[in-house]
MDTraj code that builds the backbone (N, CA, C; nanometers):
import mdtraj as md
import numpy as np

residues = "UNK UNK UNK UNK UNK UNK UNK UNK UNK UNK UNK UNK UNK UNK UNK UNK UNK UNK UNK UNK UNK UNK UNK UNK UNK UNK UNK UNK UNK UNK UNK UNK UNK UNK UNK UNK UNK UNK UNK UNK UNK UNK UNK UNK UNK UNK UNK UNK UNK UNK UNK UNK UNK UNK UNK UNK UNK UNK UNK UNK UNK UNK UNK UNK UNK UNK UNK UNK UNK UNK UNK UNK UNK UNK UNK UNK UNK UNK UNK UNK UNK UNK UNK UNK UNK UNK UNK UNK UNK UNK UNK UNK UNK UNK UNK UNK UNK UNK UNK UNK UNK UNK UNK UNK UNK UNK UNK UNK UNK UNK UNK UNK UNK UNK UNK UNK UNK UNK UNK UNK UNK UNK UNK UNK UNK UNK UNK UNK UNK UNK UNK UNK UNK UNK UNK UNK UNK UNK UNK UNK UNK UNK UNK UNK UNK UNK UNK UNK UNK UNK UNK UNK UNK UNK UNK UNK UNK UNK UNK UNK UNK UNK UNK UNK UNK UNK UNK".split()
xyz = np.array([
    [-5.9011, 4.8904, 1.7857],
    [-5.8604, 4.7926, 1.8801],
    [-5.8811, 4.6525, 1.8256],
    [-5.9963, 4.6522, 1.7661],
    [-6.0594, 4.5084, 1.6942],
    [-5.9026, 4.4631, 1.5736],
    [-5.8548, 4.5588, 1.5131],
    [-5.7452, 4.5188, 1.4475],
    [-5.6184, 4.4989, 1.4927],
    [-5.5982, 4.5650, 1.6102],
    [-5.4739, 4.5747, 1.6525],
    [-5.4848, 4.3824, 1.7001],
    [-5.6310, 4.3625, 1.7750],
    [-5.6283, 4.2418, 1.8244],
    [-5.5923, 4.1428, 1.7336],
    [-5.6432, 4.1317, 1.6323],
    [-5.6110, 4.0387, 1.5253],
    [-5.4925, 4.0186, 1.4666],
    [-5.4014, 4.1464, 1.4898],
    [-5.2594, 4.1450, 1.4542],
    [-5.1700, 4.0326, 1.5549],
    [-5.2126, 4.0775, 1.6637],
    [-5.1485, 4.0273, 1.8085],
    [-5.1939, 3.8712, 1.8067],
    [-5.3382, 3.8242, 1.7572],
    [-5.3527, 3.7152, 1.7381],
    [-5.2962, 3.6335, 1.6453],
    [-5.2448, 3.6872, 1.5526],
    [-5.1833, 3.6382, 1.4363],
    [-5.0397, 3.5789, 1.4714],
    [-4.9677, 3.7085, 1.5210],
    [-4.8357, 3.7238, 1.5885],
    [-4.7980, 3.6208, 1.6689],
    [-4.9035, 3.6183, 1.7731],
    [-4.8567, 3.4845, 1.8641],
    [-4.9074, 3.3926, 1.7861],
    [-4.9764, 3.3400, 1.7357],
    [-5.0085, 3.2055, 1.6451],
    [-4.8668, 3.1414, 1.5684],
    [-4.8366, 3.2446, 1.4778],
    [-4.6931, 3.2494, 1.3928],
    [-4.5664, 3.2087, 1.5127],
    [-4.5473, 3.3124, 1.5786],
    [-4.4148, 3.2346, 1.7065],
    [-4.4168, 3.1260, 1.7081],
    [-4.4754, 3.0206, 1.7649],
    [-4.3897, 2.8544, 1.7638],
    [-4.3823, 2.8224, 1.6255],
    [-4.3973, 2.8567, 1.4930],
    [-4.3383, 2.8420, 1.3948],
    [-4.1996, 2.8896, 1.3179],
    [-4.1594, 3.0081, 1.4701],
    [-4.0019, 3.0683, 1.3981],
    [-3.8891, 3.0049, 1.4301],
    [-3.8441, 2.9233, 1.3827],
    [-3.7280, 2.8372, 1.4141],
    [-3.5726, 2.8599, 1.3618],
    [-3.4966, 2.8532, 1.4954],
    [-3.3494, 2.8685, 1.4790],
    [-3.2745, 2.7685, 1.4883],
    [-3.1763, 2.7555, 1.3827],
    [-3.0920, 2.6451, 1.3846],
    [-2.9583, 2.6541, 1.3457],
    [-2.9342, 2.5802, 1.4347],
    [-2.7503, 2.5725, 1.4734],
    [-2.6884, 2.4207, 1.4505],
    [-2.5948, 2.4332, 1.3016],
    [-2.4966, 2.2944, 1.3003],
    [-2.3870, 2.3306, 1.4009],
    [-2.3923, 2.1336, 1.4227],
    [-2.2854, 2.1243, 1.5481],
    [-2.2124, 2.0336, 1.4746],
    [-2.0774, 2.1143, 1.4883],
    [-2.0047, 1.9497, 1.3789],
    [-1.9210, 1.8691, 1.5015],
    [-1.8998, 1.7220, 1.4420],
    [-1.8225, 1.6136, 1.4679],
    [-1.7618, 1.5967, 1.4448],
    [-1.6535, 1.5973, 1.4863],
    [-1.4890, 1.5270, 1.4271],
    [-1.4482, 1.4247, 1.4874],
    [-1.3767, 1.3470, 1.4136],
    [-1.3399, 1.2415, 1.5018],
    [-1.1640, 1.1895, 1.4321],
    [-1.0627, 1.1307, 1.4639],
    [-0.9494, 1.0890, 1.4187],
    [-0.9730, 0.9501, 1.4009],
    [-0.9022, 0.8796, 1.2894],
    [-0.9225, 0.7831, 1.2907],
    [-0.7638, 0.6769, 1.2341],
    [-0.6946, 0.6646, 1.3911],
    [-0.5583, 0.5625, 1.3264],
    [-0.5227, 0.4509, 1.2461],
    [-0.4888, 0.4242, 1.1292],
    [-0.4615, 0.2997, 1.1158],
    [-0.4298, 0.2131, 1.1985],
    [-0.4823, 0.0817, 1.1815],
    [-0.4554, -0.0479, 1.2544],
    [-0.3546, -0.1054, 1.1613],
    [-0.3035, -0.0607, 1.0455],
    [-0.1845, -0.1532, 1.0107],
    [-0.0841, -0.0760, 0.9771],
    [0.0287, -0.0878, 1.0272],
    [0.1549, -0.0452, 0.9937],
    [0.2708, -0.1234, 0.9321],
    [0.3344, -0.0350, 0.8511],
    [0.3981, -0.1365, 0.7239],
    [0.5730, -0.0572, 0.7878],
    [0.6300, -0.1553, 0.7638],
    [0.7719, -0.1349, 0.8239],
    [0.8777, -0.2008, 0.7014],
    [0.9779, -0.1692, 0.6568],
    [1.1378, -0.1868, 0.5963],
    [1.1772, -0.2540, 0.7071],
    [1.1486, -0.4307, 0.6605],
    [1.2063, -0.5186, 0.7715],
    [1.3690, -0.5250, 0.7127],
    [1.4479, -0.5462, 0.5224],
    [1.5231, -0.5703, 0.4757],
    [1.5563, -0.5125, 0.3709],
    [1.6524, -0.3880, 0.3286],
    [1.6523, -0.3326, 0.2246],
    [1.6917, -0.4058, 0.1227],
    [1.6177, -0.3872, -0.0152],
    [1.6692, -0.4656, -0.1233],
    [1.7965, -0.4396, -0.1969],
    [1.8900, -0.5420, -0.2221],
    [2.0183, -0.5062, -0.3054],
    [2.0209, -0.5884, -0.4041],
    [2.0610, -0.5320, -0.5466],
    [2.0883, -0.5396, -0.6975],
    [2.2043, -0.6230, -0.6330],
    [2.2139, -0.7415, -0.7273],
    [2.3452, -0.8389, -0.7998],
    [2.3286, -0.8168, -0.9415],
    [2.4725, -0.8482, -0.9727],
    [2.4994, -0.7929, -1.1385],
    [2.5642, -0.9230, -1.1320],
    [2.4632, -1.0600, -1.2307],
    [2.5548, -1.2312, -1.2440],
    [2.6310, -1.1297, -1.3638],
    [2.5475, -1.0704, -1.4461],
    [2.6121, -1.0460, -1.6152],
    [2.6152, -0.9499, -1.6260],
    [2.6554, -0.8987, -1.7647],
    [2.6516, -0.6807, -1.7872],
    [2.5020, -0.7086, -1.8184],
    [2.4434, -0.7777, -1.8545],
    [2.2810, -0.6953, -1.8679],
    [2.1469, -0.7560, -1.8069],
    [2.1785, -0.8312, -1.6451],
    [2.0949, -0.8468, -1.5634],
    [2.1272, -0.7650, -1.3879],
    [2.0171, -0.7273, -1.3556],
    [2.0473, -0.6782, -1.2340],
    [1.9117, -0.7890, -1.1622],
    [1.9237, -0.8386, -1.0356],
    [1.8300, -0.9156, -0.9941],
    [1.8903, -0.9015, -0.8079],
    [1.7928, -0.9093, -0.7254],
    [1.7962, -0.9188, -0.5923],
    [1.8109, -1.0763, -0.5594],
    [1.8155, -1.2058, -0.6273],
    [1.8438, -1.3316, -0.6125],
    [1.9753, -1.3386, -0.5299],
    [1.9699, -1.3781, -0.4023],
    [2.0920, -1.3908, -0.3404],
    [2.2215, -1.4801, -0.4169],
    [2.1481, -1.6085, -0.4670],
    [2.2855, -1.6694, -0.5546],
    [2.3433, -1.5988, -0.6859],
    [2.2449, -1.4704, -0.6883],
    [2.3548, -1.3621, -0.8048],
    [2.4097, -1.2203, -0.7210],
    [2.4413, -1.2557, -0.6175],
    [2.4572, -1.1731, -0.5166],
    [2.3457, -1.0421, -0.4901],
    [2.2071, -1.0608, -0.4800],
    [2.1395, -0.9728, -0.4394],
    [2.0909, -0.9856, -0.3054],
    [2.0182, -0.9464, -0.2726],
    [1.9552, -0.9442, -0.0944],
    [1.7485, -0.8829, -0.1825],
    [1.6919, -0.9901, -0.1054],
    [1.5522, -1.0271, -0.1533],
    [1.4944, -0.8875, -0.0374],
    [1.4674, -0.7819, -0.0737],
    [1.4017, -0.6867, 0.0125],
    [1.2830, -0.7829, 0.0897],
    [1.2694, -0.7195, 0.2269],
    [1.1025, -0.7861, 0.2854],
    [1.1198, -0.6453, 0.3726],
    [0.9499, -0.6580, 0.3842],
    [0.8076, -0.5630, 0.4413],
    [0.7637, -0.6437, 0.5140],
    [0.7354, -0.5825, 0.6945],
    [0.6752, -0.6514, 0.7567],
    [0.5346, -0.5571, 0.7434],
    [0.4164, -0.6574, 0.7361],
    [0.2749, -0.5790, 0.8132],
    [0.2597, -0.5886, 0.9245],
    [0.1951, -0.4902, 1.0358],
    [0.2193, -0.5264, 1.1452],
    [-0.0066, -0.4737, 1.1485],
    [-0.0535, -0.5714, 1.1698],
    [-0.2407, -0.5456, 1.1835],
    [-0.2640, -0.5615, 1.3683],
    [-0.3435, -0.4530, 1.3545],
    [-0.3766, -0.4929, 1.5179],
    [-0.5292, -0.5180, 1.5172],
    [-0.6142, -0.5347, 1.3836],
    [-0.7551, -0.5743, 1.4260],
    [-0.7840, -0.6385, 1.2578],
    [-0.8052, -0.7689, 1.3049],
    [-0.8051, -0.8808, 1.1956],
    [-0.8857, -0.8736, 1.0817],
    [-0.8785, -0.9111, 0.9607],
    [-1.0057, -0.8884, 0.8339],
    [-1.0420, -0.7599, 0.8747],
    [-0.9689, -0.6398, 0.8544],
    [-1.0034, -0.5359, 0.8397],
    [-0.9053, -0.4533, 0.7040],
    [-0.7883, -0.5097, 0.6635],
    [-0.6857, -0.4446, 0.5728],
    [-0.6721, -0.5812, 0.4691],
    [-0.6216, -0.4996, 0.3200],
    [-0.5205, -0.5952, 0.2313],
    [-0.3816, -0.5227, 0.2410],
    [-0.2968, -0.6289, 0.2092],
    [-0.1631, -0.5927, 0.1834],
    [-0.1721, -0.5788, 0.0678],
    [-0.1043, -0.4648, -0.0234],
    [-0.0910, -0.4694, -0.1629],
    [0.0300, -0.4638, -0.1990],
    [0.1781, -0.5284, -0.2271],
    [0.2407, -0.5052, -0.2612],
    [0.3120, -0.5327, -0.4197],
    [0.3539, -0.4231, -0.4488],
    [0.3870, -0.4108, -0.6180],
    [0.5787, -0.4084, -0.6199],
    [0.5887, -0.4666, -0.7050],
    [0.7312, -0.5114, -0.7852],
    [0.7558, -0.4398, -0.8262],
    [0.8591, -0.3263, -0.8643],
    [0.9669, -0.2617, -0.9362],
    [0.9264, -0.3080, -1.0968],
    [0.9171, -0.1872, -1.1748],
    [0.8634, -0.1933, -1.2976],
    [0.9368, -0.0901, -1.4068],
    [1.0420, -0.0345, -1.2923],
    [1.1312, 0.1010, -1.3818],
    [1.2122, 0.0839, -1.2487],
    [1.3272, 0.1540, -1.2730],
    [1.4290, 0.2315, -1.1848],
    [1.4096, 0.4066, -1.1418],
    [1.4025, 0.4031, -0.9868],
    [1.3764, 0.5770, -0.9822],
    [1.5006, 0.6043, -0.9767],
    [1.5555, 0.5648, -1.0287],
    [1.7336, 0.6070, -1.0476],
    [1.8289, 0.5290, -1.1312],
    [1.9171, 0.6188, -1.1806],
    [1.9593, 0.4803, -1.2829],
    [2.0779, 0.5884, -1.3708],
    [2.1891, 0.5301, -1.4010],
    [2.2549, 0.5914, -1.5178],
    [2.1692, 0.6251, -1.6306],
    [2.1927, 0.7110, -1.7651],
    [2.1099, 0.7100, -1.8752],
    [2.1495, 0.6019, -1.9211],
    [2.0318, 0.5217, -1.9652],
    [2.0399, 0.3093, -1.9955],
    [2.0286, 0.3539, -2.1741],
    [2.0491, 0.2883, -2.2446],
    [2.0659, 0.2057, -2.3635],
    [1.9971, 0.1456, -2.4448],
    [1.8727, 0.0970, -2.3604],
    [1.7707, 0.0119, -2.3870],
    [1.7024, 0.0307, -2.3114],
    [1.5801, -0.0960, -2.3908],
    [1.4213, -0.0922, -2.2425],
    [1.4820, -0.1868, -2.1781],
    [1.4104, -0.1770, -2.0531],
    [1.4385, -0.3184, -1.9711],
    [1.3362, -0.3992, -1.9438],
    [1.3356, -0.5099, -1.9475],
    [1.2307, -0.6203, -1.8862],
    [1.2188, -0.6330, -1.7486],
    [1.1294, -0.6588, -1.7206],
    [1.1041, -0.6251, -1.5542],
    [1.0106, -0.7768, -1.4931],
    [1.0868, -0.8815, -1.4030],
    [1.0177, -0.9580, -1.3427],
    [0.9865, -0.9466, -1.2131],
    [0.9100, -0.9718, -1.1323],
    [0.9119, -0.9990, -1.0194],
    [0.8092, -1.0754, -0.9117],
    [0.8278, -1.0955, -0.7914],
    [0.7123, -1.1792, -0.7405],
    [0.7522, -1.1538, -0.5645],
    [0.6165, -1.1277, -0.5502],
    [0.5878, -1.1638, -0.3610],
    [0.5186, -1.2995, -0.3252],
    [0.6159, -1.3460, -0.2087],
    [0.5573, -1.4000, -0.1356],
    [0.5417, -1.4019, 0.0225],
    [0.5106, -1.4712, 0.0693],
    [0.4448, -1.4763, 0.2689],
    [0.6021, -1.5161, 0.2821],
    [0.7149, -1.4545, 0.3320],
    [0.8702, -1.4592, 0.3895],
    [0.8131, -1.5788, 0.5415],
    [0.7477, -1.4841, 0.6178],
    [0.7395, -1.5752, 0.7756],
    [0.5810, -1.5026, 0.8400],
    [0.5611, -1.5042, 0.9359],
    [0.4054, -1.4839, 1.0173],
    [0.4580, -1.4994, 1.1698],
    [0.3771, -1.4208, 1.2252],
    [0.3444, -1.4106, 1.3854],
    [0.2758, -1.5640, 1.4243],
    [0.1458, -1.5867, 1.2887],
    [0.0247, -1.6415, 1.3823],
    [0.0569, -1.7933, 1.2770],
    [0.0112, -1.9102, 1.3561],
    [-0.0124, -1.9800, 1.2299],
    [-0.1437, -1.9772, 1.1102],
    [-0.2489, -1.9015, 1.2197],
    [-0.3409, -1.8855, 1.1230],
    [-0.3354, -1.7623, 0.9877],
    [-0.2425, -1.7818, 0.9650],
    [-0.2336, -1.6631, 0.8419],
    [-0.1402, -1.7748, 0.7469],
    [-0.1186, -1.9285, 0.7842],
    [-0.0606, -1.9826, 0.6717],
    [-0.1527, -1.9594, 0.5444],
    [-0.2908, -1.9529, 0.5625],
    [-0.3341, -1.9600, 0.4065],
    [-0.2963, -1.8597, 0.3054],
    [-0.2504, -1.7107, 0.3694],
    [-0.1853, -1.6034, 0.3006],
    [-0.1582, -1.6455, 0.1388],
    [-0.0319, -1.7290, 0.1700],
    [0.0383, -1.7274, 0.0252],
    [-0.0547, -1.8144, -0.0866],
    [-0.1703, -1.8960, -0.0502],
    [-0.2348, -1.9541, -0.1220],
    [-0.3398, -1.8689, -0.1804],
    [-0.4024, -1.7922, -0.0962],
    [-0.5093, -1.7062, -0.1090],
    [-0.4484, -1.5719, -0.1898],
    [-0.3417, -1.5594, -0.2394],
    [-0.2785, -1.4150, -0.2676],
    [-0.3744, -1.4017, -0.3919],
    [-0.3902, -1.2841, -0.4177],
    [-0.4469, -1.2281, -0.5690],
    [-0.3050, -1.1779, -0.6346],
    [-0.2967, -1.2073, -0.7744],
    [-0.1720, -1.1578, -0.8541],
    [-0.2302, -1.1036, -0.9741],
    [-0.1833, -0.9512, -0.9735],
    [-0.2210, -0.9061, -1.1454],
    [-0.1383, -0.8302, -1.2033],
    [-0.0808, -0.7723, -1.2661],
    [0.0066, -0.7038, -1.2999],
    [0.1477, -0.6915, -1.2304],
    [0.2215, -0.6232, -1.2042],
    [0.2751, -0.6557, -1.0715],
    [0.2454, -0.6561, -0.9641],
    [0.1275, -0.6336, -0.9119],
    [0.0925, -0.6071, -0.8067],
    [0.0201, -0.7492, -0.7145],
    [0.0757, -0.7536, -0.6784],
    [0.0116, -0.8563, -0.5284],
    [-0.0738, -0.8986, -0.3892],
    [-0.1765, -0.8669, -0.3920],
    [-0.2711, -0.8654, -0.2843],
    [-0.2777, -0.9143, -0.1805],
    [-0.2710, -0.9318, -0.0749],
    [-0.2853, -1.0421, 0.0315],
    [-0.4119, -1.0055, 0.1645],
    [-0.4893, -1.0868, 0.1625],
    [-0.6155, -1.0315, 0.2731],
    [-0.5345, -1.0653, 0.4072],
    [-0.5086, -0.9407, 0.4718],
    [-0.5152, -0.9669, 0.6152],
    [-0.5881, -1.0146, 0.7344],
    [-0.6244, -1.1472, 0.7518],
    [-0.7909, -1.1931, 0.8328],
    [-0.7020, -1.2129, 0.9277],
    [-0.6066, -1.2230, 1.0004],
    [-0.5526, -1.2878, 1.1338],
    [-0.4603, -1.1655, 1.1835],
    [-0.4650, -1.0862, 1.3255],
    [-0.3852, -0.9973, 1.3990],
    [-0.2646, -1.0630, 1.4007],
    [-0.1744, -0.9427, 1.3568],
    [-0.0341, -0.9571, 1.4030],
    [0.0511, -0.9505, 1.3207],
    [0.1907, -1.0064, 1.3112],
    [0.2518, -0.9747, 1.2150],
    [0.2878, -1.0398, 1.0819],
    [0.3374, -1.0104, 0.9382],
    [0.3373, -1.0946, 0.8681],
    [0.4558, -1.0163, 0.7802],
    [0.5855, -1.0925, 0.7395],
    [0.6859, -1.0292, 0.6266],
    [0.6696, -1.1063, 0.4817],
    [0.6893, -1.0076, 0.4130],
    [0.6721, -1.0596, 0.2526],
    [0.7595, -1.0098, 0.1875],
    [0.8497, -1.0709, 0.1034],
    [0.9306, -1.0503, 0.0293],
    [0.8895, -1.0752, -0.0778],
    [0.9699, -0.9616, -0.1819],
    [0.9804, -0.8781, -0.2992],
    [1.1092, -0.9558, -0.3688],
    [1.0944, -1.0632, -0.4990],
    [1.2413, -1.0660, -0.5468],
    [1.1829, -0.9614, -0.6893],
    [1.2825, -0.9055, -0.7318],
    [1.2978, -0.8448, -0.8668],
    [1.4466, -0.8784, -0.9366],
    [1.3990, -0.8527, -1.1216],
    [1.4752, -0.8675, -1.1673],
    [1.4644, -0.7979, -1.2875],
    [1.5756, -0.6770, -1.3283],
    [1.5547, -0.6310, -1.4987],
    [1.6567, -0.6551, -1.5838],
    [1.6287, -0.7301, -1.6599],
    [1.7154, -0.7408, -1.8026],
    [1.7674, -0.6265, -1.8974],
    [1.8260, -0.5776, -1.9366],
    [1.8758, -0.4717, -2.0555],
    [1.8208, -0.5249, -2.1767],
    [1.7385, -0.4721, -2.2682],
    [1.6953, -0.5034, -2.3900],
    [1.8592, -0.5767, -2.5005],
    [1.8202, -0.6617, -2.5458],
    [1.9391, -0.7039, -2.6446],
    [2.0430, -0.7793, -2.5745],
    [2.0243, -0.7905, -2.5062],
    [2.1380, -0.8543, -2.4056],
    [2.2343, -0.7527, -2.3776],
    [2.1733, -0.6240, -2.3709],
    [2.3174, -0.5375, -2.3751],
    [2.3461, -0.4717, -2.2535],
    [2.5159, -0.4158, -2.2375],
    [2.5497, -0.4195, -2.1044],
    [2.4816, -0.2987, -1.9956],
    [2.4444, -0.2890, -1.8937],
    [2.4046, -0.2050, -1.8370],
    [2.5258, -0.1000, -1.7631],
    [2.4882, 0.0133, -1.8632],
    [2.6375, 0.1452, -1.7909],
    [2.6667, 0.1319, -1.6835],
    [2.7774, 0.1592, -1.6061],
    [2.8163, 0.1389, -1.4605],
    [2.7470, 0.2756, -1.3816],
    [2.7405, 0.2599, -1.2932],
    [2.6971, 0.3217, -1.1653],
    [2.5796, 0.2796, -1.1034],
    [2.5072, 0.3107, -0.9935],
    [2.4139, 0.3042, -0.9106],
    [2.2595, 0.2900, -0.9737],
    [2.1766, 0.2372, -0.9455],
    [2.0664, 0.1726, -0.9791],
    [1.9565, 0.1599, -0.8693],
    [1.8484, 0.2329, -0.8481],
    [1.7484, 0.2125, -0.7814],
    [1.6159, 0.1895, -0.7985],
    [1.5295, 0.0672, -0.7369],
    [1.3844, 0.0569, -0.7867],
    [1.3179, 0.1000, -0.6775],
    [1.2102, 0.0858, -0.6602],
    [1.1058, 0.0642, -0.5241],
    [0.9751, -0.0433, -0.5325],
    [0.9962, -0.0875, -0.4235],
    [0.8652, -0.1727, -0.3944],
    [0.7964, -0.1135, -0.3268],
    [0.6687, -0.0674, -0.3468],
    [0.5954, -0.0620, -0.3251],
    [0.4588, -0.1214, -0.2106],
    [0.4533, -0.0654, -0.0706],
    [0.4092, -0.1314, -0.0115],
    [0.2849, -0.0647, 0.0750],
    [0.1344, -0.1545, 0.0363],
    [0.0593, -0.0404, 0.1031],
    [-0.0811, -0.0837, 0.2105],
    [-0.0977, -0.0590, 0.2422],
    [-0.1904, -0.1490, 0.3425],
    [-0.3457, -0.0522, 0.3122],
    [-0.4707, -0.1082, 0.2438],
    [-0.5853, -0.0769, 0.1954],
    [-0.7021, -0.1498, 0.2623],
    [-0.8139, -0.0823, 0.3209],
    [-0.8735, -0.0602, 0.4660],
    [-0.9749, -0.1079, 0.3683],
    [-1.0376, -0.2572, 0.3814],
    [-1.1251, -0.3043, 0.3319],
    [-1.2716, -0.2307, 0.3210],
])
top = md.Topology()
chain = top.add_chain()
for i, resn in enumerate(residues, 1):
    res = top.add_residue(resn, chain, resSeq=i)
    for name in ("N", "CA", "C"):
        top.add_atom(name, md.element.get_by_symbol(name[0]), res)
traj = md.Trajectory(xyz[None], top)
């Protein structure tokens, strides 16, 4: 009996040390606050056989991207310039590739500092979003044909690149 007791004493001693445990998970969704919209599709002018450029006085149309932020200094705009064609006759040559963004128009006036404040590196273009609401930026591009030489006929497509990055 003297042992059985000591077992039983042991036994209950040990119990509030047997512990069970159960993960509870959390999920949660989380929407972007900025949405990027095709305010103006971009169109190629051909001034010569071996420039294609979106410059309206060589008959192109300057693509623009509106951002649309609904909670301020929280996103950058990053938008990048056309650096190849995702479509294209088989070309002849390399091509040279220019291009540049800037602030097109704004919702707020407080987002004039945009175009001053832009970061530029490669092609790519930065812009801090600190003010709600909306803002369009246009994309001009332009590629040359290596040698001055003529670019084959048919259809020609780039992309700009447009992306909104959650500080």
């Amino acid at each position: 009996m003297e042992n059985s007791m000591k077992y039983l004493v042991i036994l209950l001693c040990a119990a509030p040390f047997a512990v069970s445990a159960v993960e509870v998970p959390i999920e949660g969704t989380v929407q972007s606050r900025c949405v990027i919209e095709t305010d103006t599709p971009g169109v190629y002018g051909n001034p010569n056989a071996y420039t294609l450029t979106t410059s309206p006085t060589d008959g192109g149309v300057v693509p623009i991207v509106r951002f649309d932020v609904t909670l301020a200094d929280a996103y950058k705009a990053k938008i990048t310039h056309p650096t190849s064609f995702s479509a294209s006759p088989t070309l002849n040559d390399t091509q040279t590739w220019t291009g540049s963004t800037e602030v097109s128009s704004m919702s707020d006036a407080g987002m004039s500092g945009y175009e001053a404040a832009k970061v530029e590196y490669g092609s790519s273009t930065e812009f801090d979003l600190t003010v709600a609401g909306s803002t369009w930026f246009k994309t001009s591009s332009s590629a040359t044909n290596g040698g001055d030489k003529a670019f084959p006929g048919g259809t020609y497509r780039a992309v700009v690149e447009a992306e909104c990055i959650a500080k």
